[in-house]
ROKETOR-667200 format. One record per residue (C-alpha): residue number from 1; residue in one letter; x, y, z. Coordinates in steps of 0.001 Angstrom, whole numbers. Layout:
N
NODE; NUM; A; X; Y; Z
...
This chain:
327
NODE; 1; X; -42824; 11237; -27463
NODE; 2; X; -43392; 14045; -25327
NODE; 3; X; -47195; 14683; -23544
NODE; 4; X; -48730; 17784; -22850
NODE; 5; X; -50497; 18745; -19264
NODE; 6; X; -52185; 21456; -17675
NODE; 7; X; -50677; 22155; -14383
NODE; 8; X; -51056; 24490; -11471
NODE; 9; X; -48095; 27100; -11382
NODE; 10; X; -47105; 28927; -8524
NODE; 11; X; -44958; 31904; -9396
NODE; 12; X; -45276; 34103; -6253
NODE; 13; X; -45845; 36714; -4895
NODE; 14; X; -48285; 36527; -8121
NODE; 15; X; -51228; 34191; -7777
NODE; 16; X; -51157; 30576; -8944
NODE; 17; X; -52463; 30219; -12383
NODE; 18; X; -53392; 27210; -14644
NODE; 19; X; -50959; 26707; -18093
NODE; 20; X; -49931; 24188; -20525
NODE; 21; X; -46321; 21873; -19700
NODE; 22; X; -45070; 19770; -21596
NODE; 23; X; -43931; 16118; -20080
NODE; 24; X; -40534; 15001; -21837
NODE; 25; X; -39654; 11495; -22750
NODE; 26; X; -40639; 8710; -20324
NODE; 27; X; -36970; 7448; -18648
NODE; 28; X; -36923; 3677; -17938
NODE; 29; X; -37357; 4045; -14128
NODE; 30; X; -40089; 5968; -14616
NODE; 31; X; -44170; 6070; -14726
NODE; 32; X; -46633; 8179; -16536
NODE; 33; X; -49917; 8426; -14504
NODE; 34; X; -52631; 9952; -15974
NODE; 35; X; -54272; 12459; -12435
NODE; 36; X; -57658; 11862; -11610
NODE; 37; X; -57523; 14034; -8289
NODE; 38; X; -54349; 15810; -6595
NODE; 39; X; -55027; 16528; -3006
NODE; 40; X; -54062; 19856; -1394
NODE; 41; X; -52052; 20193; 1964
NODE; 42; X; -53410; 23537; 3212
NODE; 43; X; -50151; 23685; 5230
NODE; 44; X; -47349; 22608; 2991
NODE; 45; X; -49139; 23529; -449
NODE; 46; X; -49815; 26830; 1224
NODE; 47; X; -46499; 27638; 2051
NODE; 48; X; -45019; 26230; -1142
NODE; 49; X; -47690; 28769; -3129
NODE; 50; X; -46542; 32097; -1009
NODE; 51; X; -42601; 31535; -1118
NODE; 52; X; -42589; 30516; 2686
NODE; 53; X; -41614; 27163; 2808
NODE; 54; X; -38240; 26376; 4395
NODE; 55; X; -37545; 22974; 3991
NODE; 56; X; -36333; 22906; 211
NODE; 57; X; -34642; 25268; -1952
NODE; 58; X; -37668; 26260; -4531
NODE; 59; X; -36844; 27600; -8009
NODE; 60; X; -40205; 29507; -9025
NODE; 61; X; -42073; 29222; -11154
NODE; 62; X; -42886; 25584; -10336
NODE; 63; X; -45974; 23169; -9901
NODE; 64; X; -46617; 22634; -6414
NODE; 65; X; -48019; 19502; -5227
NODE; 66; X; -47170; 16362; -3657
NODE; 67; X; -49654; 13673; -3509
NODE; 68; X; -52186; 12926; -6594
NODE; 69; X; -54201; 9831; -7456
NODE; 70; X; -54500; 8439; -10977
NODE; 71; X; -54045; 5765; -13552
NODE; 72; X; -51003; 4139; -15331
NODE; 73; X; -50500; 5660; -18386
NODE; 74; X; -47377; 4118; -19639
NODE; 75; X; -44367; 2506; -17824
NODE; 76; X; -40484; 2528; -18443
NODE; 77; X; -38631; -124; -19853
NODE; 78; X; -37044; -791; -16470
NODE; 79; X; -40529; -890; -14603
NODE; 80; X; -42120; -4141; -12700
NODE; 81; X; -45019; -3758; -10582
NODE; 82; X; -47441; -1535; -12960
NODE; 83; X; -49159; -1862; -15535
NODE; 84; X; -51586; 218; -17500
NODE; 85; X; -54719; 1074; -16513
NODE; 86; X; -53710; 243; -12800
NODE; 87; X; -54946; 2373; -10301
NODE; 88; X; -51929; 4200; -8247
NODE; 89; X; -50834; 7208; -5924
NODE; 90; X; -47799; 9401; -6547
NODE; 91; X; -45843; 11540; -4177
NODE; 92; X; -43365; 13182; -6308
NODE; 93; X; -43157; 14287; -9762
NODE; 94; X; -40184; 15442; -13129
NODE; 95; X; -40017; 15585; -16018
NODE; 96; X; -41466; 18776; -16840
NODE; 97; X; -40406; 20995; -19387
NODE; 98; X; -39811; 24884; -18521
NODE; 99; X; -41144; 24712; -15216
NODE; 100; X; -39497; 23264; -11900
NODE; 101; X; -41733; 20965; -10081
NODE; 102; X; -41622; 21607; -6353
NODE; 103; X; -42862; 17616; -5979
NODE; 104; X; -45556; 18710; -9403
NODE; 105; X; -47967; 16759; -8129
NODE; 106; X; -50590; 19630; -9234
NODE; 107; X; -51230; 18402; -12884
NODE; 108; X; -53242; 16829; -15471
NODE; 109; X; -50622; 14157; -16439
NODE; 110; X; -47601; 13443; -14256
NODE; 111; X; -44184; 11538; -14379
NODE; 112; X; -42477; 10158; -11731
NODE; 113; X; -40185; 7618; -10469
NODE; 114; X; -41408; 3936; -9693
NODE; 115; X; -39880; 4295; -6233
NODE; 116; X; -42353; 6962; -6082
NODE; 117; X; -45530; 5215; -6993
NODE; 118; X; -47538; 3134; -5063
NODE; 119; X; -49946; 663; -5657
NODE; 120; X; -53882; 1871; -5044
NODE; 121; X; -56025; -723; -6233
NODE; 122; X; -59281; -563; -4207
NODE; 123; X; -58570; 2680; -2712
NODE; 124; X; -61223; 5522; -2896
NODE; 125; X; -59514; 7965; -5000
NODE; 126; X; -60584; 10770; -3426
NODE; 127; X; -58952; 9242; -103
NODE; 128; X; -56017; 8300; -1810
NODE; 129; X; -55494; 11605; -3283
NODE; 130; X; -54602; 12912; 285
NODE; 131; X; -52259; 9813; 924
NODE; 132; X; -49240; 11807; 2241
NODE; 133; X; -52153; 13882; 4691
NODE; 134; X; -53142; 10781; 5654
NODE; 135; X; -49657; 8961; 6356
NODE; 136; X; -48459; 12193; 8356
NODE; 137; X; -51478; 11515; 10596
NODE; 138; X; -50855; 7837; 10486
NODE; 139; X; -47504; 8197; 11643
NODE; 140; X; -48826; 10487; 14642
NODE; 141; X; -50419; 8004; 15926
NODE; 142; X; -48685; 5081; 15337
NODE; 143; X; -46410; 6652; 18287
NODE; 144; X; -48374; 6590; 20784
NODE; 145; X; -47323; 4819; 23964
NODE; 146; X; -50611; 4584; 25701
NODE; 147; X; -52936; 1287; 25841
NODE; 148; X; -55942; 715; 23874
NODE; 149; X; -59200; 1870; 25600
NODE; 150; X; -57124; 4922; 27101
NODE; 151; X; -58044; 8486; 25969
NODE; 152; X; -55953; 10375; 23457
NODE; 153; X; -56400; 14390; 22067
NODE; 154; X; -55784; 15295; 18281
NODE; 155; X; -55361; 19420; 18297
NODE; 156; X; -56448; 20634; 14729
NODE; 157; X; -59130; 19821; 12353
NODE; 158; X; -57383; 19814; 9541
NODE; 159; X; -56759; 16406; 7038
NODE; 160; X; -53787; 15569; 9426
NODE; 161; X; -55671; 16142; 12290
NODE; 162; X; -58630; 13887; 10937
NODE; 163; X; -56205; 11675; 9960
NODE; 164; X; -54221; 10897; 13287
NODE; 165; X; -57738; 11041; 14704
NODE; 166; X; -58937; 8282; 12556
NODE; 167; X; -55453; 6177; 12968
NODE; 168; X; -55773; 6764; 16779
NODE; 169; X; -59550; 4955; 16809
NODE; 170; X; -57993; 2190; 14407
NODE; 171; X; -55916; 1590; 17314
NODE; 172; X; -58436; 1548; 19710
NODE; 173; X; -57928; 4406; 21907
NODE; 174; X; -60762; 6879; 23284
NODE; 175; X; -60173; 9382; 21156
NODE; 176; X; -61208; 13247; 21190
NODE; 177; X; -60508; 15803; 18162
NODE; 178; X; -60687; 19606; 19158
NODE; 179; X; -60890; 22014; 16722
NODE; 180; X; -62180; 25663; 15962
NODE; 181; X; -64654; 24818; 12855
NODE; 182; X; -68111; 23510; 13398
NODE; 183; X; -68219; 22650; 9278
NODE; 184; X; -64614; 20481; 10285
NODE; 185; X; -66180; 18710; 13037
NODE; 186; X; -69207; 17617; 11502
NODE; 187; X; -67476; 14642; 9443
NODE; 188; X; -66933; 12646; 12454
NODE; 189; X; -70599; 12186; 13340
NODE; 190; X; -70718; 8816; 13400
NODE; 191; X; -67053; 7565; 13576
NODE; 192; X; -67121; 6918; 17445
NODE; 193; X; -64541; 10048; 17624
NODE; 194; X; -65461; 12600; 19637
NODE; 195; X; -65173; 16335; 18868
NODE; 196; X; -65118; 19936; 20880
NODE; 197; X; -64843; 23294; 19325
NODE; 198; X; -62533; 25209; 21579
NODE; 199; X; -63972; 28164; 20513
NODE; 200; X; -67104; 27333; 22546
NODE; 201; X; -65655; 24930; 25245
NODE; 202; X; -64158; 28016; 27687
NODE; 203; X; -60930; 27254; 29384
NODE; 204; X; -59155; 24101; 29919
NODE; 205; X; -61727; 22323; 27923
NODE; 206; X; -59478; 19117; 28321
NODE; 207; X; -59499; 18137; 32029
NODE; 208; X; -62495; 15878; 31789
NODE; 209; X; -61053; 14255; 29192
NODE; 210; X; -58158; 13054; 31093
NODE; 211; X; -55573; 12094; 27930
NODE; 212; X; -52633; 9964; 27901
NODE; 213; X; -51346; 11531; 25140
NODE; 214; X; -51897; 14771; 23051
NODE; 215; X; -51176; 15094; 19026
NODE; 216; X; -50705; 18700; 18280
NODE; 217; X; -50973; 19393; 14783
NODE; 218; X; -51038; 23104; 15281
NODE; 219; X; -48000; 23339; 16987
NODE; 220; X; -47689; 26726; 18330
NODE; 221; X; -47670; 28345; 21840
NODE; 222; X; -51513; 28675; 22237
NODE; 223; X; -52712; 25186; 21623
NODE; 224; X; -49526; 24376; 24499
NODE; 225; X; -51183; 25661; 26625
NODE; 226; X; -54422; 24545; 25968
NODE; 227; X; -53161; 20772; 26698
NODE; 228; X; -50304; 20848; 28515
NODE; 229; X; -51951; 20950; 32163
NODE; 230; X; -54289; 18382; 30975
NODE; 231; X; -51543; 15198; 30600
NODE; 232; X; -50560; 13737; 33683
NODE; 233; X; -46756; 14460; 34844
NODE; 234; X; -44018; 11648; 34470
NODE; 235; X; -46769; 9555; 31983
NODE; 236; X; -47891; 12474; 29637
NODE; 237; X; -47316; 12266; 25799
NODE; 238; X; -47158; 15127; 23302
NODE; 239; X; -47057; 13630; 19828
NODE; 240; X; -45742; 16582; 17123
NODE; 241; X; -47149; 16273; 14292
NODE; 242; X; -46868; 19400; 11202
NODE; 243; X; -44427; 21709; 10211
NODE; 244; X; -44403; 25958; 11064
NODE; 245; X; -42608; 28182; 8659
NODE; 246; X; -41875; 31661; 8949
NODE; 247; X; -38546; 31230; 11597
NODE; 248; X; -40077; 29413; 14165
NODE; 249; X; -38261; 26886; 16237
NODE; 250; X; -40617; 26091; 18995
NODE; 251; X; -44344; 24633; 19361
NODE; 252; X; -44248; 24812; 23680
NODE; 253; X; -42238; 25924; 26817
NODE; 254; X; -39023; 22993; 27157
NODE; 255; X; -39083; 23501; 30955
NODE; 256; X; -42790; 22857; 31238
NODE; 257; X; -41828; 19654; 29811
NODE; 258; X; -38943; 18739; 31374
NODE; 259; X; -40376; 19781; 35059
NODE; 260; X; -42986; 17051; 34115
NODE; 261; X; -40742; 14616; 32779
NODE; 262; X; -43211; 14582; 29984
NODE; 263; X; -42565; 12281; 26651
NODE; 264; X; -42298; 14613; 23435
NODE; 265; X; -42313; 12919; 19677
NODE; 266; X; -41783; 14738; 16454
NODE; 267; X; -43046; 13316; 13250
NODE; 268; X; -41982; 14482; 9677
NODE; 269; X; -41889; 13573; 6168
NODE; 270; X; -43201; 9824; 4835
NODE; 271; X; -41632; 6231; 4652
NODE; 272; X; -42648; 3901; 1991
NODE; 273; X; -43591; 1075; 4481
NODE; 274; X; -46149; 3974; 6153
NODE; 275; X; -47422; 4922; 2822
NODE; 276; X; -48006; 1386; 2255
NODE; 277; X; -49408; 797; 5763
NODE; 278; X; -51891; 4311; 4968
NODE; 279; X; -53083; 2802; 2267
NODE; 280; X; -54299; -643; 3519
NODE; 281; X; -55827; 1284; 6131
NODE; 282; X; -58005; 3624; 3468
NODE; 283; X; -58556; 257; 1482
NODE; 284; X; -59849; -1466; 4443
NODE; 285; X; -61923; 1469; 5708
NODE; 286; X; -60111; 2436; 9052
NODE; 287; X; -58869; 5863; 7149
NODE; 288; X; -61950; 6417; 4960
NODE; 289; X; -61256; 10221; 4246
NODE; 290; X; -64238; 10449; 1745
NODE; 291; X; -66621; 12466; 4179
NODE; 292; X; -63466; 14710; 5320
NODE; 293; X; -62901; 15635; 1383
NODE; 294; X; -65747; 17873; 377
NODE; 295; X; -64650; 20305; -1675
NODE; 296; X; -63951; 19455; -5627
NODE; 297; X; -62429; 22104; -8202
NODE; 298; X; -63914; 20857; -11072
NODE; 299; X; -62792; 24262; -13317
NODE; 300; X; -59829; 25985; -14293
NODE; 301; X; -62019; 29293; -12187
NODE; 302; X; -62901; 26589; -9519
NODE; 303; X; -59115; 25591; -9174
NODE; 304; X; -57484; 29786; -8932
NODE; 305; X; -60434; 29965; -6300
NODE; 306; X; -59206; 27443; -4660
NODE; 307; X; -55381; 27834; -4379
NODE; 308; X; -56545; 31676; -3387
NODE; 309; X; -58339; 30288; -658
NODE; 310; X; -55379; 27837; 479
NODE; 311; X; -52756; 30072; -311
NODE; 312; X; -54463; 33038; 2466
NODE; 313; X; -55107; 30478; 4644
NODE; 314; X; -59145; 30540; 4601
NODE; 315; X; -60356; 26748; 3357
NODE; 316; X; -63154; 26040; 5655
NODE; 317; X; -63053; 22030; 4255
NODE; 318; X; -61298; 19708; 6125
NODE; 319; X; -59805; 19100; 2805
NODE; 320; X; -60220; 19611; -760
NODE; 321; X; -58634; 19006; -4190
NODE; 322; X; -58210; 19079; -8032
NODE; 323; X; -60629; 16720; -10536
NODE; 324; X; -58078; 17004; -13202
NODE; 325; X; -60646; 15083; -15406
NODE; 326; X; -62693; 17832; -15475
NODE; 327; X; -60041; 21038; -15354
Protein backbone atom coordinates (compact mmCIF):
# COMPACT_ATOMS: atom_id res chain seq x y z
CA UNK A 1 0.00 0.00 0.00
CA UNK A 2 1.43 3.09 -1.08
CA UNK A 3 1.17 6.57 1.34
CA UNK A 4 0.86 9.91 0.24
CA UNK A 5 3.12 13.04 1.66
CA UNK A 6 3.55 16.55 1.20
CA UNK A 7 7.12 17.35 0.67
CA UNK A 8 9.35 20.29 0.04
CA UNK A 9 10.66 20.27 -3.69
CA UNK A 10 13.53 21.99 -4.83
CA UNK A 11 13.58 22.36 -8.58
CA UNK A 12 16.06 25.26 -9.09
CA UNK A 13 16.82 27.92 -10.25
CA UNK A 14 12.84 28.08 -9.50
CA UNK A 15 11.91 28.44 -5.86
CA UNK A 16 11.14 25.48 -3.61
CA UNK A 17 7.52 24.73 -3.50
CA UNK A 18 5.29 22.39 -1.38
CA UNK A 19 3.43 19.21 -3.51
CA UNK A 20 1.94 15.92 -3.01
CA UNK A 21 4.51 12.41 -3.35
CA UNK A 22 3.56 9.47 -3.14
CA UNK A 23 5.66 6.85 -0.77
CA UNK A 24 5.79 3.30 -2.58
CA UNK A 25 5.62 0.01 -0.84
CA UNK A 26 7.47 -0.36 2.49
CA UNK A 27 10.75 -2.86 1.59
CA UNK A 28 11.64 -5.20 4.50
CA UNK A 29 14.76 -3.22 5.58
CA UNK A 30 12.92 -0.39 5.75
CA UNK A 31 10.90 2.17 8.20
CA UNK A 32 8.01 4.45 7.70
CA UNK A 33 8.24 7.44 10.15
CA UNK A 34 5.57 9.61 10.32
CA UNK A 35 7.75 13.70 10.52
CA UNK A 36 6.92 15.71 13.31
CA UNK A 37 9.76 18.38 12.59
CA UNK A 38 12.64 18.27 9.79
CA UNK A 39 15.43 20.55 10.71
CA UNK A 40 17.09 22.84 8.14
CA UNK A 41 20.97 23.11 7.59
CA UNK A 42 21.22 26.71 6.36
CA UNK A 43 24.52 25.56 4.78
CA UNK A 44 23.94 22.23 3.18
CA UNK A 45 20.01 22.65 2.66
CA UNK A 46 20.96 25.97 1.15
CA UNK A 47 23.20 24.78 -1.28
CA UNK A 48 21.17 21.67 -2.08
CA UNK A 49 18.01 24.31 -2.82
CA UNK A 50 20.20 26.68 -5.36
CA UNK A 51 22.00 23.81 -7.45
CA UNK A 52 25.42 24.56 -5.64
CA UNK A 53 26.19 21.70 -3.77
CA UNK A 54 29.23 19.67 -4.86
CA UNK A 55 29.42 16.76 -2.94
CA UNK A 56 26.67 14.52 -4.72
CA UNK A 57 25.41 14.25 -8.10
CA UNK A 58 21.65 15.83 -7.66
CA UNK A 59 18.90 14.90 -10.14
CA UNK A 60 16.30 17.91 -9.71
CA UNK A 61 13.56 18.06 -8.93
CA UNK A 62 14.13 16.39 -5.55
CA UNK A 63 13.21 16.83 -1.74
CA UNK A 64 16.01 18.19 0.04
CA UNK A 65 16.59 17.38 3.53
CA UNK A 66 18.57 15.30 5.73
CA UNK A 67 17.70 15.07 9.28
CA UNK A 68 13.84 14.95 10.53
CA UNK A 69 12.33 13.76 13.80
CA UNK A 70 9.18 11.65 14.00
CA UNK A 71 7.30 8.55 14.93
CA UNK A 72 7.27 4.87 13.71
CA UNK A 73 4.72 4.43 11.42
CA UNK A 74 5.19 0.95 10.24
CA UNK A 75 8.30 -1.33 10.04
CA UNK A 76 9.59 -3.96 7.42
CA UNK A 77 9.39 -7.47 7.79
CA UNK A 78 13.16 -7.62 8.24
CA UNK A 79 13.16 -4.80 11.02
CA UNK A 80 14.29 -5.31 14.92
CA UNK A 81 14.77 -2.44 17.05
CA UNK A 82 11.39 -0.32 16.28
CA UNK A 83 8.34 -0.46 16.86
CA UNK A 84 5.33 1.72 16.31
CA UNK A 85 4.67 4.63 17.93
CA UNK A 86 8.47 4.85 18.95
CA UNK A 87 9.95 8.03 18.88
CA UNK A 88 13.06 8.19 16.25
CA UNK A 89 15.43 10.46 14.03
CA UNK A 90 16.17 9.83 10.36
CA UNK A 91 19.04 10.98 8.26
CA UNK A 92 18.23 9.75 4.91
CA UNK A 93 15.22 9.06 3.00
CA UNK A 94 13.59 6.71 -0.65
CA UNK A 95 11.12 5.60 -1.68
CA UNK A 96 9.51 8.37 -3.33
CA UNK A 97 7.63 8.25 -6.32
CA UNK A 98 8.42 10.87 -9.28
CA UNK A 99 10.71 12.85 -7.38
CA UNK A 100 14.50 12.10 -6.42
CA UNK A 101 15.19 12.61 -2.84
CA UNK A 102 18.48 14.41 -2.32
CA UNK A 103 18.48 12.59 1.46
CA UNK A 104 14.13 13.71 1.38
CA UNK A 105 14.24 14.36 4.67
CA UNK A 106 11.85 17.53 3.91
CA UNK A 107 8.41 15.70 4.17
CA UNK A 108 5.29 14.88 5.84
CA UNK A 109 5.84 11.06 5.87
CA UNK A 110 9.23 9.52 5.12
CA UNK A 111 10.85 6.05 4.33
CA UNK A 112 14.07 5.06 5.02
CA UNK A 113 16.42 2.38 5.79
CA UNK A 114 16.76 0.92 9.45
CA UNK A 115 20.50 1.54 9.21
CA UNK A 116 19.30 4.96 8.86
CA UNK A 117 17.11 5.39 11.86
CA UNK A 118 18.00 5.95 15.18
CA UNK A 119 16.50 5.53 18.31
CA UNK A 120 15.10 9.04 20.07
CA UNK A 121 13.21 8.14 22.96
CA UNK A 122 13.45 11.05 25.45
CA UNK A 123 14.90 13.40 23.07
CA UNK A 124 13.30 16.92 22.61
CA UNK A 125 12.10 16.72 19.17
CA UNK A 126 12.81 19.91 18.25
CA UNK A 127 16.60 19.12 19.28
CA UNK A 128 16.54 16.00 17.65
CA UNK A 129 15.28 17.37 14.50
CA UNK A 130 18.76 19.07 14.00
CA UNK A 131 20.62 15.74 14.97
CA UNK A 132 23.07 15.73 12.00
CA UNK A 133 23.72 19.90 13.01
CA UNK A 134 24.30 18.76 16.15
CA UNK A 135 26.68 15.62 15.50
CA UNK A 136 28.80 17.85 12.96
CA UNK A 137 29.39 20.11 15.98
CA UNK A 138 29.82 17.17 18.23
CA UNK A 139 32.39 15.77 16.20
CA UNK A 140 34.26 19.31 16.21
CA UNK A 141 34.80 19.09 19.38
CA UNK A 142 35.28 15.79 20.25
CA UNK A 143 38.85 16.58 18.52
CA UNK A 144 40.12 18.71 20.50
CA UNK A 145 43.53 18.06 22.03
CA UNK A 146 43.52 20.61 24.75
CA UNK A 147 42.76 19.85 28.64
CA UNK A 148 39.65 20.58 30.38
CA UNK A 149 39.56 24.05 32.06
CA UNK A 150 41.66 25.42 28.97
CA UNK A 151 40.01 28.00 26.64
CA UNK A 152 38.66 27.03 23.24
CA UNK A 153 36.98 29.52 20.21
CA UNK A 154 33.88 28.31 18.10
CA UNK A 155 33.83 30.88 14.84
CA UNK A 156 30.10 31.02 13.63
CA UNK A 157 26.80 31.22 15.22
CA UNK A 158 25.15 29.06 13.34
CA UNK A 159 23.46 25.38 14.72
CA UNK A 160 27.01 23.87 14.14
CA UNK A 161 28.61 26.53 15.71
CA UNK A 162 26.17 26.31 18.82
CA UNK A 163 26.59 22.92 18.64
CA UNK A 164 30.50 22.43 18.90
CA UNK A 165 30.08 25.25 21.40
CA UNK A 166 27.80 23.29 23.55
CA UNK A 167 29.94 19.84 23.02
CA UNK A 168 33.10 21.90 23.87
CA UNK A 169 31.46 23.02 27.55
CA UNK A 170 30.26 19.25 27.91
CA UNK A 171 33.83 18.65 27.87
CA UNK A 172 34.76 21.11 30.15
CA UNK A 173 36.75 23.59 28.38
CA UNK A 174 36.47 27.57 28.74
CA UNK A 175 34.72 28.10 25.95
CA UNK A 176 34.01 31.40 23.80
CA UNK A 177 31.52 31.55 20.65
CA UNK A 178 32.07 34.64 18.28
CA UNK A 179 29.68 35.48 15.97
CA UNK A 180 28.17 38.49 13.90
CA UNK A 181 24.32 38.26 15.19
CA UNK A 182 23.26 39.73 18.45
CA UNK A 183 19.64 37.63 17.98
CA UNK A 184 22.36 34.29 17.59
CA UNK A 185 24.15 35.11 20.63
CA UNK A 186 21.44 35.65 22.89
CA UNK A 187 20.64 31.76 23.39
CA UNK A 188 23.67 31.21 25.35
CA UNK A 189 22.75 33.51 28.23
CA UNK A 190 22.96 31.30 30.77
CA UNK A 191 24.92 28.24 29.44
CA UNK A 192 28.33 29.31 31.04
CA UNK A 193 29.51 29.92 27.20
CA UNK A 194 30.68 33.00 26.49
CA UNK A 195 29.91 35.09 23.38
CA UNK A 196 31.48 38.28 21.30
CA UNK A 197 30.02 39.81 18.24
CA UNK A 198 32.97 40.55 16.04
CA UNK A 199 31.17 43.05 14.49
CA UNK A 200 31.54 45.21 17.63
CA UNK A 201 34.75 43.70 19.24
CA UNK A 202 37.40 45.81 16.75
CA UNK A 203 40.47 43.93 15.76
CA UNK A 204 41.97 40.88 17.10
CA UNK A 205 39.12 40.50 19.43
CA UNK A 206 40.73 37.06 20.47
CA UNK A 207 44.04 37.82 22.24
CA UNK A 208 42.56 38.05 25.69
CA UNK A 209 41.06 35.05 25.24
CA UNK A 210 44.17 33.15 24.83
CA UNK A 211 42.67 29.68 23.02
CA UNK A 212 44.17 26.38 22.72
CA UNK A 213 42.24 25.60 20.00
CA UNK A 214 39.94 27.36 17.39
CA UNK A 215 36.72 25.59 15.57
CA UNK A 216 36.06 27.48 12.44
CA UNK A 217 32.81 26.79 11.12
CA UNK A 218 32.98 29.55 8.60
CA UNK A 219 35.90 28.48 7.01
CA UNK A 220 37.01 31.11 4.73
CA UNK A 221 40.01 33.55 4.54
CA UNK A 222 38.53 36.32 6.82
CA UNK A 223 37.64 34.44 9.93
CA UNK A 224 41.73 33.01 9.34
CA UNK A 225 42.73 35.73 10.04
CA UNK A 226 40.70 36.73 12.69
CA UNK A 227 42.17 33.64 14.85
CA UNK A 228 45.11 32.61 13.52
CA UNK A 229 47.54 35.10 15.51
CA UNK A 230 45.56 34.34 18.51
CA UNK A 231 46.72 30.32 19.00
CA UNK A 232 49.99 29.89 20.32
CA UNK A 233 52.76 28.46 17.74
CA UNK A 234 53.90 24.69 17.97
CA UNK A 235 50.55 24.02 20.50
CA UNK A 236 47.77 25.82 18.42
CA UNK A 237 44.68 23.85 17.13
CA UNK A 238 42.37 24.75 14.24
CA UNK A 239 39.46 22.34 14.28
CA UNK A 240 37.51 22.51 10.55
CA UNK A 241 34.38 22.09 10.85
CA UNK A 242 31.59 22.87 7.53
CA UNK A 243 31.73 22.55 4.05
CA UNK A 244 32.22 25.77 1.18
CA UNK A 245 30.81 25.25 -2.24
CA UNK A 246 31.19 27.29 -5.14
CA UNK A 247 35.11 25.94 -6.16
CA UNK A 248 36.77 26.63 -3.16
CA UNK A 249 39.61 24.56 -1.87
CA UNK A 250 40.97 26.54 0.96
CA UNK A 251 39.63 28.00 4.46
CA UNK A 252 43.46 29.71 5.49
CA UNK A 253 47.10 30.42 4.31
CA UNK A 254 49.10 26.55 4.52
CA UNK A 255 52.38 28.38 5.27
CA UNK A 256 50.92 30.36 8.13
CA UNK A 257 50.32 27.02 9.46
CA UNK A 258 53.12 25.20 8.76
CA UNK A 259 55.62 28.21 9.94
CA UNK A 260 53.73 27.61 13.29
CA UNK A 261 53.77 24.04 13.28
CA UNK A 262 50.15 24.48 14.06
CA UNK A 263 47.66 21.23 14.38
CA UNK A 264 44.81 21.43 11.61
CA UNK A 265 41.61 18.85 11.79
CA UNK A 266 38.91 18.53 9.22
CA UNK A 267 35.58 17.12 10.14
CA UNK A 268 32.87 15.89 7.62
CA UNK A 269 29.88 13.87 7.23
CA UNK A 270 28.33 11.61 10.40
CA UNK A 271 29.13 8.11 11.98
CA UNK A 272 26.46 6.13 13.55
CA UNK A 273 28.38 5.74 16.90
CA UNK A 274 28.47 9.95 16.87
CA UNK A 275 24.88 10.11 16.03
CA UNK A 276 24.33 7.84 18.81
CA UNK A 277 26.79 9.65 21.11
CA UNK A 278 24.70 13.30 19.88
CA UNK A 279 21.85 11.97 20.96
CA UNK A 280 22.60 10.85 24.58
CA UNK A 281 24.06 14.12 24.87
CA UNK A 282 20.54 16.05 23.78
CA UNK A 283 18.75 13.34 26.01
CA UNK A 284 20.85 14.09 28.91
CA UNK A 285 20.80 17.87 28.43
CA UNK A 286 24.54 18.68 27.54
CA UNK A 287 23.23 19.53 23.74
CA UNK A 288 19.82 20.98 24.64
CA UNK A 289 19.28 22.88 21.24
CA UNK A 290 15.66 23.94 22.23
CA UNK A 291 16.55 27.73 22.95
CA UNK A 292 18.89 27.74 19.66
CA UNK A 293 15.64 26.51 17.52
CA UNK A 294 13.27 29.43 17.39
CA UNK A 295 11.83 29.62 14.36
CA UNK A 296 8.74 27.10 13.42
CA UNK A 297 7.02 26.98 9.81
CA UNK A 298 3.87 25.95 10.84
CA UNK A 299 2.21 26.73 7.02
CA UNK A 300 2.64 25.69 3.64
CA UNK A 301 3.25 30.12 3.20
CA UNK A 302 5.35 29.83 6.48
CA UNK A 303 7.51 26.93 4.93
CA UNK A 304 8.22 28.88 0.93
CA UNK A 305 9.14 31.84 3.39
CA UNK A 306 11.32 29.98 4.92
CA UNK A 307 13.34 27.98 2.32
CA UNK A 308 13.42 31.70 0.53
CA UNK A 309 15.07 32.91 3.44
CA UNK A 310 17.62 29.83 3.69
CA UNK A 311 18.02 29.43 0.20
CA UNK A 312 19.47 33.58 -0.10
CA UNK A 313 21.24 33.06 2.78
CA UNK A 314 19.30 35.60 5.25
CA UNK A 315 17.87 33.28 8.41
CA UNK A 316 18.62 35.42 11.32
CA UNK A 317 17.69 32.08 13.78
CA UNK A 318 20.31 30.11 14.90
CA UNK A 319 18.13 27.50 13.47
CA UNK A 320 14.77 26.75 12.35
CA UNK A 321 12.53 24.03 10.83
CA UNK A 322 9.35 22.35 9.42
CA UNK A 323 6.15 21.29 11.94
CA UNK A 324 4.99 18.88 9.39
CA UNK A 325 1.97 18.32 11.76
CA UNK A 326 0.77 21.44 11.03
CA UNK A 327 1.92 22.03 7.07
Amino acid sequence: MNTSARALIADPPKPPRIGEVTLRALRPDEVLIRSSLSGFSTGTDRWVMTGQFEWGDFTYPLIPGYQVAGTVEAVGADVTGFDVGQSVVAVSATGVTGVETGWGCHASAVISTAQNVFDATGVPEVSSAFVISAQVGYNAASRLAGSPGESVCVIGDGIIGASAALAAHARGFRVLLQGRHDERLAPFEGTGISTRNARATGADPLADWGPVAVIDTVQNDDAFAGYIDALEPGRGQIVYSGHSPNGVRHWGDMAALQQREMRADFVAGWTPNRIVATLDGMRSGALDLTAFVSHLAMSVDAVLELARTVAEGKLGAVAAAIDWRTV
